[in-house]
C-alpha atoms as a printed R data frame, in Angstrom:
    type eleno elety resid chain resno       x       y       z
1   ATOM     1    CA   UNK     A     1 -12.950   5.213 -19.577
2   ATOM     2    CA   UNK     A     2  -9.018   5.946 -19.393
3   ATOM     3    CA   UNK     A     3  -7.852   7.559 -16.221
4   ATOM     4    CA   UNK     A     4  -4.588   8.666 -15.809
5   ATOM     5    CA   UNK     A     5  -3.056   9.343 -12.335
6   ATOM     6    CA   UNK     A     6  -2.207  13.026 -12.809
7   ATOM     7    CA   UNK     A     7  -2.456  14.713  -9.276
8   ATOM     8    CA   UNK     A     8  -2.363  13.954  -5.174
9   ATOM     9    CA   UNK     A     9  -5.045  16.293  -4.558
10  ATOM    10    CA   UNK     A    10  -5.201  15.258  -0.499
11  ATOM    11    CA   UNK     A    11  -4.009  12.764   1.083
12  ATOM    12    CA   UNK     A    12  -4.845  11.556   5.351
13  ATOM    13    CA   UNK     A    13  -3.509   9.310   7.148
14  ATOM    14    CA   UNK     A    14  -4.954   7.722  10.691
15  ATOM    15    CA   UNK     A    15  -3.388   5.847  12.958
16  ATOM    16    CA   UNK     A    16  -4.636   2.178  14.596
17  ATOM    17    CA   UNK     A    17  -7.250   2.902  17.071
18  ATOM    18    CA   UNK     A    18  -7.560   6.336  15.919
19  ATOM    19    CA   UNK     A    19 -11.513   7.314  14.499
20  ATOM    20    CA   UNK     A    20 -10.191  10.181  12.225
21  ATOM    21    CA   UNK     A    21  -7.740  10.901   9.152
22  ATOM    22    CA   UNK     A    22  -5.345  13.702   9.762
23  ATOM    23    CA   UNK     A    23  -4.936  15.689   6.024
24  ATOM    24    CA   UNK     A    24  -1.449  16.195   4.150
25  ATOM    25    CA   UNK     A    25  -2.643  18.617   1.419
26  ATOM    26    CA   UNK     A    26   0.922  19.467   0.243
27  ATOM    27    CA   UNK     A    27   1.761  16.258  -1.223
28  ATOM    28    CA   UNK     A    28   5.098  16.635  -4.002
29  ATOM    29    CA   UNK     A    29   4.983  13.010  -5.307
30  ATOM    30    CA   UNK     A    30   3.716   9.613  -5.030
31  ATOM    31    CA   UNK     A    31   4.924   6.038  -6.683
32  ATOM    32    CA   UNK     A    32   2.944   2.983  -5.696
33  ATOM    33    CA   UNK     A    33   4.242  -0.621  -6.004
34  ATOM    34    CA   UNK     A    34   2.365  -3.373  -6.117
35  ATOM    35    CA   UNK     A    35   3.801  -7.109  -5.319
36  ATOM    36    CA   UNK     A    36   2.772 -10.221  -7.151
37  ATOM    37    CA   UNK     A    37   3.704 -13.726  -6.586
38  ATOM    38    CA   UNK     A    38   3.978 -16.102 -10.168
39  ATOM    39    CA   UNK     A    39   3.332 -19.771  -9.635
40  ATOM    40    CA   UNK     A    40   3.929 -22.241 -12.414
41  ATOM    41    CA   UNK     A    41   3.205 -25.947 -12.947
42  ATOM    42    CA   UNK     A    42   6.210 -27.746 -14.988
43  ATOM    43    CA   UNK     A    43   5.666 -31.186 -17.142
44  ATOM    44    CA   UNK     A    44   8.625 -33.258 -17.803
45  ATOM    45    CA   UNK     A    45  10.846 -29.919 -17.674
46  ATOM    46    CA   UNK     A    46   8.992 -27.509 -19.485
47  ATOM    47    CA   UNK     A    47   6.650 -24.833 -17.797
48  ATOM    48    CA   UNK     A    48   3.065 -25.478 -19.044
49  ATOM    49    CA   UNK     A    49   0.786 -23.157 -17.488
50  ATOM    50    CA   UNK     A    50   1.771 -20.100 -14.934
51  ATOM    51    CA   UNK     A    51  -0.589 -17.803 -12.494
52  ATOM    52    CA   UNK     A    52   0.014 -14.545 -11.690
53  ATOM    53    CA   UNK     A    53  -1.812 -13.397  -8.042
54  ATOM    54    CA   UNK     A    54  -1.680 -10.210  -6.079
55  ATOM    55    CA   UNK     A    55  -0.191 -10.576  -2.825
56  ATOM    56    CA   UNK     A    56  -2.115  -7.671  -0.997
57  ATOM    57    CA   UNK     A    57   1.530  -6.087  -0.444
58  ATOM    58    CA   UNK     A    58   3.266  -2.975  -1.791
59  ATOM    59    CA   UNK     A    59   5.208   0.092  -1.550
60  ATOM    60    CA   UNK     A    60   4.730   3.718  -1.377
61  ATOM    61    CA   UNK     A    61   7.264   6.367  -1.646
62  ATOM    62    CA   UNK     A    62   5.563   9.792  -1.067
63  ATOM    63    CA   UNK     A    63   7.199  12.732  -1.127
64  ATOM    64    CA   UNK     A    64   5.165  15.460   1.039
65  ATOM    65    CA   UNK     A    65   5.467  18.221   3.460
66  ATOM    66    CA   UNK     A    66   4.355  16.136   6.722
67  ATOM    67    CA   UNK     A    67   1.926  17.741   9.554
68  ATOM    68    CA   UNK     A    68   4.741  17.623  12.024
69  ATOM    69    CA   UNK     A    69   2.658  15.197  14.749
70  ATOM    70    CA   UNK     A    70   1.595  12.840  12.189
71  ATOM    71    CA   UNK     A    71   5.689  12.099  11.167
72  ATOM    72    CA   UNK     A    72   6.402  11.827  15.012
73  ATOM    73    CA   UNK     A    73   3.628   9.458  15.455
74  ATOM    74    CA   UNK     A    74   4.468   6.834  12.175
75  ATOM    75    CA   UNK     A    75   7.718   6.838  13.658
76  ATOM    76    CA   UNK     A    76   7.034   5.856  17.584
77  ATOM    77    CA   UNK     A    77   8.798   8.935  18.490
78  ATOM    78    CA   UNK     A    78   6.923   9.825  21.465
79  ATOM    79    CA   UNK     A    79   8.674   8.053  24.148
80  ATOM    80    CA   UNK     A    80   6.800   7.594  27.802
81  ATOM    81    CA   UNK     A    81  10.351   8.605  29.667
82  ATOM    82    CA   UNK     A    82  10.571  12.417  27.831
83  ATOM    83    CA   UNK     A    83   9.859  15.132  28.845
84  ATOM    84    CA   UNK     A    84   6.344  17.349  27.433
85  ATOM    85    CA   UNK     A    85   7.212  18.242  23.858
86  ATOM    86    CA   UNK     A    86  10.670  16.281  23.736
87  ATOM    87    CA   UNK     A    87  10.504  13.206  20.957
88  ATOM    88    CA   UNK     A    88  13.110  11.373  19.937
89  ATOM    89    CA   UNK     A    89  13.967   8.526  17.557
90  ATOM    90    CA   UNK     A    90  15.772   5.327  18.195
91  ATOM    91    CA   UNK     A    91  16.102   2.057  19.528
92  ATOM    92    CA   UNK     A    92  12.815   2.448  21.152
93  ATOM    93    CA   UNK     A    93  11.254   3.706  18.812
94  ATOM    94    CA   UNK     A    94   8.731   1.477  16.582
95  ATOM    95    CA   UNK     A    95   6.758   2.597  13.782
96  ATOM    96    CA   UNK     A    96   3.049   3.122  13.968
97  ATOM    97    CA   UNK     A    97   0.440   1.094  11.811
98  ATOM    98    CA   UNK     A    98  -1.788   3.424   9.997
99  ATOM    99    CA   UNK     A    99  -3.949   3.874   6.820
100 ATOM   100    CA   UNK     A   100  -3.765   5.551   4.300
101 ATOM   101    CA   UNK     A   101  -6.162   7.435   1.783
102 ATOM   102    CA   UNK     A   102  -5.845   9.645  -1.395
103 ATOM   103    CA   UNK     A   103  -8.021  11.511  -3.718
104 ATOM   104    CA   UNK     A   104  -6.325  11.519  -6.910
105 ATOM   105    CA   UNK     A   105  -7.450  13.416 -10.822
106 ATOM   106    CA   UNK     A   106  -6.467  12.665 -14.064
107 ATOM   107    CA   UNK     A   107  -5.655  15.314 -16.124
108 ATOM   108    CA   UNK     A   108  -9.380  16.369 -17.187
109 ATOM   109    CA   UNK     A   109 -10.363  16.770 -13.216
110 ATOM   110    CA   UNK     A   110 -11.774  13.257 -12.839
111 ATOM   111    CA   UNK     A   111 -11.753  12.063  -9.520
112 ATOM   112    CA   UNK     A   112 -10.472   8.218  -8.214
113 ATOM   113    CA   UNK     A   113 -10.008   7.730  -4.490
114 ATOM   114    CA   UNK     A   114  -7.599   5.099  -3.012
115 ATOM   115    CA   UNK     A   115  -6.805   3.707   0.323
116 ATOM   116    CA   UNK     A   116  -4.235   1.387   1.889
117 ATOM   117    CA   UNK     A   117  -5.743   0.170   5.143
118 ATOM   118    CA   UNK     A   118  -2.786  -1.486   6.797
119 ATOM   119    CA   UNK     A   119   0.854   0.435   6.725
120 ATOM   120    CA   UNK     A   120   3.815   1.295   8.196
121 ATOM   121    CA   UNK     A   121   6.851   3.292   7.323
122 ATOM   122    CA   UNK     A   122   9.801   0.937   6.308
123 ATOM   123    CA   UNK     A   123  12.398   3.489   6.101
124 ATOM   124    CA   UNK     A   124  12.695   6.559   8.327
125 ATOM   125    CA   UNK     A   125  12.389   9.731   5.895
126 ATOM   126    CA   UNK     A   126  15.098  10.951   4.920
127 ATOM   127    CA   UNK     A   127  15.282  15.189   5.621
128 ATOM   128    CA   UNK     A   128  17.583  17.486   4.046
129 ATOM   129    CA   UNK     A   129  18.068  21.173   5.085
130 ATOM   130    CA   UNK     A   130  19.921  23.255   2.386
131 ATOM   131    CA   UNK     A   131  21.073  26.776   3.464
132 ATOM   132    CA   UNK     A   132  19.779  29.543   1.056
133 ATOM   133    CA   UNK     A   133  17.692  27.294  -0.906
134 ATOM   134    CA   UNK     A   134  14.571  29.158  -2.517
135 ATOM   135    CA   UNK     A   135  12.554  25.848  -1.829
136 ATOM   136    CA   UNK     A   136  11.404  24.211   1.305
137 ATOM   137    CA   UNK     A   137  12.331  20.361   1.059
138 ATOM   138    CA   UNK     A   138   9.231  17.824   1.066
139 ATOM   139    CA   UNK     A   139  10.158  14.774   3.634
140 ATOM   140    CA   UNK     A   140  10.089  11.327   1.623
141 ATOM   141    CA   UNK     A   141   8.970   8.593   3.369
142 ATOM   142    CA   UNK     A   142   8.452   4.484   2.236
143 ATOM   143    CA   UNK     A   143   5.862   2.726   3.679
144 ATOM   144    CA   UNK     A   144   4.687  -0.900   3.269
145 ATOM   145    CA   UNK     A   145   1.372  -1.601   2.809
146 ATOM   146    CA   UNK     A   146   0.176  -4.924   3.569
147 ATOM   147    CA   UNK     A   147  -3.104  -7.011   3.327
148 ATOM   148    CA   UNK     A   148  -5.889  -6.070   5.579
149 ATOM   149    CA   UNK     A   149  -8.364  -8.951   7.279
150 ATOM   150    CA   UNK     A   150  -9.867  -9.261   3.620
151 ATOM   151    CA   UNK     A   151  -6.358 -10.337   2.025
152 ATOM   152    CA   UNK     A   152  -6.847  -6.203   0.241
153 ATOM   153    CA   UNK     A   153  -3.988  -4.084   0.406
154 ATOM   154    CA   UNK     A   154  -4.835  -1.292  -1.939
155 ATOM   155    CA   UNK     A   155  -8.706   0.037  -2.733
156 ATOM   156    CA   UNK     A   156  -9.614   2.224  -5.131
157 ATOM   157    CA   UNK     A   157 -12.966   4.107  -7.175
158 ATOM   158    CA   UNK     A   158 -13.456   6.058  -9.844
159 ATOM   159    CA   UNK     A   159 -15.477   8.849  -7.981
160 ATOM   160    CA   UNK     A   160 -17.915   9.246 -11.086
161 ATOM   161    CA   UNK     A   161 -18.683   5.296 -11.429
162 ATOM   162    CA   UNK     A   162 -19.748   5.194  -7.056
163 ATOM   163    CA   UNK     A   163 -23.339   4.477  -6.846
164 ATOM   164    CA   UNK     A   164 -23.088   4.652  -2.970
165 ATOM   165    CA   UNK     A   165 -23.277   8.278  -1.957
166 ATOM   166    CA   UNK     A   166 -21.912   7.075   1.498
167 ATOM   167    CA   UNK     A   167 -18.758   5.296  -0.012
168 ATOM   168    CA   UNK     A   168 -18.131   8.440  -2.091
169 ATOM   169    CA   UNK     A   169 -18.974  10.646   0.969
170 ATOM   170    CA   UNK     A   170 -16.920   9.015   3.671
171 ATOM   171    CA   UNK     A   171 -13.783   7.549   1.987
172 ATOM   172    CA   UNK     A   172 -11.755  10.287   2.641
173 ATOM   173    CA   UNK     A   173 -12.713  10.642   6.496
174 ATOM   174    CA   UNK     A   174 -13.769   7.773   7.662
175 ATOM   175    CA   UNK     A   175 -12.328   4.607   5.188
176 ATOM   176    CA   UNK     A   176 -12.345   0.979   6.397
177 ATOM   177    CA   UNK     A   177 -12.523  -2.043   4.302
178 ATOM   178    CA   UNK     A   178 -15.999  -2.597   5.550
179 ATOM   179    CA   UNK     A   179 -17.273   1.019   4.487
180 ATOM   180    CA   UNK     A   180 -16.681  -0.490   0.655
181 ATOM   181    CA   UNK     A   181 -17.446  -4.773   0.759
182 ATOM   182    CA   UNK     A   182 -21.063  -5.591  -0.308
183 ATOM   183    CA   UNK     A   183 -22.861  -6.452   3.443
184 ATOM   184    CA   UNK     A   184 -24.190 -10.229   3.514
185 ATOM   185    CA   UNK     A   185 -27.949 -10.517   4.564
């Protein structure tokens, strides 16, 4: 089977010690980076054999139109000593850990869902407000991604290969590394 990332069709996000995904729908763009770390073993000089490994860590830069308390919240903007309704964004402010999950089609309508179970925005988003425009302006944001308790970073399925109705059920609302690792008896 080929699959082609074509389309964000939804994407949620949920925050650590939080039990459900808040949607972002109106996703513009997405481009995931994966790290890798190359080892290689050298004899008299000359490099004989090299490994390439994942390293569970990555990048996202998503460009999306943001439900409002879910950009407060990645950035720590809700500060104890404000006011109801008053955030603000500073030297008090530190980023939220959250996950991450996507339902993504190829260009036929084939389905593959994804999930990043540990991130955190590295860069605050950058917002630009043009006067007159005839288009809105999506927020980008870059978040990290890093390996979860299983050394896993990024997950992902090809919806039509899931034999588990719950996995294909569930990964969109209630994702955890667990929900997709084979359980020991």
């Amino acid at each position: 089977m080929i699959f082609s990332d074509f389309e964000l069709v939804t994407m949620g996000m949920k925050f650590l010690g939080e039990t459900a995904y808040e949607s972002t729908d109106c996703v513009g763009s997405c481009e995931e980076s994966l790290n890798s770390k190359t080892v290689s073993k050298k004899c008299r000089g000359i490099e004989v054999k090299t490994r390439t490994k994942g390293t569970g860590t990555g990048e996202l830069k998503i460009s999306a139109h943001y439900p409002y308390d879910v950009r407060t919240t990645s950035l720590g903007m809700a500060l104890a000593d404000l006011k109801a309704g008053v955030m603000a964004y500073g030297q008090n402010s530190v980023h939220k850990v959250f996950s991450t999950v996507m339902l993504v089609e190829d260009e036929d309508g084939n389905q593959k869902l994804k999930a990043y179970p540990n991130c955190v925005v590295k860069e605050a988003p950058s917002i630009k407000i043009e006067n007159g425009s005839e288009e809105v302006s999506e927020v980008e944001m870059t978040i990290s991604f890093m390996p979860d308790e299983h050394g896993n970073g990024m997950y992902e399925a090809i919806v039509s290969q899931l034999t588990d109705e719950t996995v294909k059920t569930t990964w969109m609302t209630a994702f955890t590394p667990e929900l997709v690792r084979v359980q020991s008896v």
